[in-house]
C-alpha positions as CSV (number, residue, x, y, z in Angstrom):
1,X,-28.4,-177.2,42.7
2,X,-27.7,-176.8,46.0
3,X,-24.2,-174.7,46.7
4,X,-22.6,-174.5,50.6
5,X,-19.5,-172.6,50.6
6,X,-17.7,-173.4,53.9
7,X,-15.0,-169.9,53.8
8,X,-16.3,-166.7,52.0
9,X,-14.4,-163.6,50.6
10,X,-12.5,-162.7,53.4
11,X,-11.6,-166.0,54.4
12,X,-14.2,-166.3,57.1
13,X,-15.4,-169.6,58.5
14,X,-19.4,-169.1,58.5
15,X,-20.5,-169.7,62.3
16,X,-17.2,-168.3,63.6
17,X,-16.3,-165.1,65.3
18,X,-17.1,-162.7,62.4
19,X,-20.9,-164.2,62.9
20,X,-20.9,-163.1,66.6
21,X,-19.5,-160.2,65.8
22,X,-21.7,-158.6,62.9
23,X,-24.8,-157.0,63.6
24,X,-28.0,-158.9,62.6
25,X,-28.9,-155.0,61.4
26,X,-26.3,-154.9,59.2
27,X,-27.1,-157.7,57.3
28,X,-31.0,-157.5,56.8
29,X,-29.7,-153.9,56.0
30,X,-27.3,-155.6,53.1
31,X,-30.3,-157.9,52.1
32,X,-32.5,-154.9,51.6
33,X,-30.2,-153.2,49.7
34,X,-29.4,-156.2,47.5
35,X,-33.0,-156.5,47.3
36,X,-33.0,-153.2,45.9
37,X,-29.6,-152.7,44.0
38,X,-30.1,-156.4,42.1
39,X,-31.9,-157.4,39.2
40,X,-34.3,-160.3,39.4
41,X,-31.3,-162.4,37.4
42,X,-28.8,-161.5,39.3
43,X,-30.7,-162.7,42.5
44,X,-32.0,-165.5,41.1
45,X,-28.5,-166.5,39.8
46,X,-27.4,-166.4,43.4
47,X,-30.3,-168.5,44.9
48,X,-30.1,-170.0,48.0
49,X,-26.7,-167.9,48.4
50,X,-28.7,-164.6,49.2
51,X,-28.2,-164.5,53.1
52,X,-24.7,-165.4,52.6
53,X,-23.8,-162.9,50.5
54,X,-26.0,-160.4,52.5
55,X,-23.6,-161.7,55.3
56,X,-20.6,-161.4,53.6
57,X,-21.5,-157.6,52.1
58,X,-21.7,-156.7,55.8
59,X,-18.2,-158.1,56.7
60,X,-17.4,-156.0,53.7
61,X,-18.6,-152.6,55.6
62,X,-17.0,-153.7,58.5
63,X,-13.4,-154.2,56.5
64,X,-14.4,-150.5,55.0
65,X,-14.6,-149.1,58.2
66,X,-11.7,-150.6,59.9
67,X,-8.9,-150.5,57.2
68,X,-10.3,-147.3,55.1
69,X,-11.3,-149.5,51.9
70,X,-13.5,-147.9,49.6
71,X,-16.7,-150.3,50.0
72,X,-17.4,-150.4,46.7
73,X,-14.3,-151.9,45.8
74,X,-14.7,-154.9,48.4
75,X,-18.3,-155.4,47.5
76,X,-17.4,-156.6,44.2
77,X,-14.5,-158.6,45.7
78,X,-17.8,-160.2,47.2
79,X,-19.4,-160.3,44.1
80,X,-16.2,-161.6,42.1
81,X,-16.3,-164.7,44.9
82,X,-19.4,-166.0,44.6
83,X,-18.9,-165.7,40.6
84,X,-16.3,-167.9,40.9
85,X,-17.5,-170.0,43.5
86,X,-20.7,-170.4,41.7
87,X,-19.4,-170.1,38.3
88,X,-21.6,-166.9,37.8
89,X,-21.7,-164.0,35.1
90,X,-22.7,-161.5,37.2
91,X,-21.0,-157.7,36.7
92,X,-19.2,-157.5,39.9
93,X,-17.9,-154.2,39.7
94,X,-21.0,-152.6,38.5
95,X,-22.9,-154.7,41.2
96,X,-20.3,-153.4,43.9
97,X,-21.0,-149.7,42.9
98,X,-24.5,-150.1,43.1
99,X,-24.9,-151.8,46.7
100,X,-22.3,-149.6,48.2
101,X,-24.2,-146.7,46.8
102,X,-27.7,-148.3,48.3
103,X,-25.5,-148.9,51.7
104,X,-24.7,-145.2,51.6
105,X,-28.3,-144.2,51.0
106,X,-29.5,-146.6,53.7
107,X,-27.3,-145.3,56.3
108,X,-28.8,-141.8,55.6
109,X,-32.0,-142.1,55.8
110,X,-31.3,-144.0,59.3
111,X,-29.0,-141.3,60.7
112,X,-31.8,-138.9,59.9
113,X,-34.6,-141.2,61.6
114,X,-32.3,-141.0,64.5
């Protein structure tokens, strides 16, 4: 099944402005987290769709940063996309929770490596 989704949550265009504009840091930093924060089902469910979701969780800390949302709430509006884009199951709240939490870890240990 192969799945290409043209606009993701934050009604981005994928090779458009938000692509030249977020780091390519922030989203292997996403992927690793997702990597970490995910269950083999829940990445498997999302297949090819990985990177693109990595992609879209770092829009995600961008919107955080620049309008004061907590990022676990727009992580699982990530989440909750790609659930129904892809009719998936996956626990988008809980998932949302977990990756911002990962994020949050993530940017610590940099800041202290720096």
């Amino acid at each position: 099944m192969e799945t290409k989704l043209a606009i993701g949550p934050f009604g981005s265009q994928s090779g458009t402005e938000n692509e030249e504009n977020l780091p390519s840091h922030l989203v292997a930093t996403m992927w690793l987290c997702m990597l970490t924060s995910l269950d083999t089902d829940s990445l498997e469910a999302l297949g090819d769709c990985n990177m693109a979701v990595a992609f879209d969780l770092g829009i995600a800390v961008q919107v955080s940063d620049e309008e004061n949302v907590p990022l676990a709430e727009l992580m699982a509006e990530v989440f909750e996309f790609y659930n129904e884009k892809m009719e998936l199951t996956l626990p988008s709240a809980e998932l949302g929770v977990a990756m911002a939490g990962s994020y949050h870890r993530a940017q610590a240990v940099q800041n202290r490596i720096h």
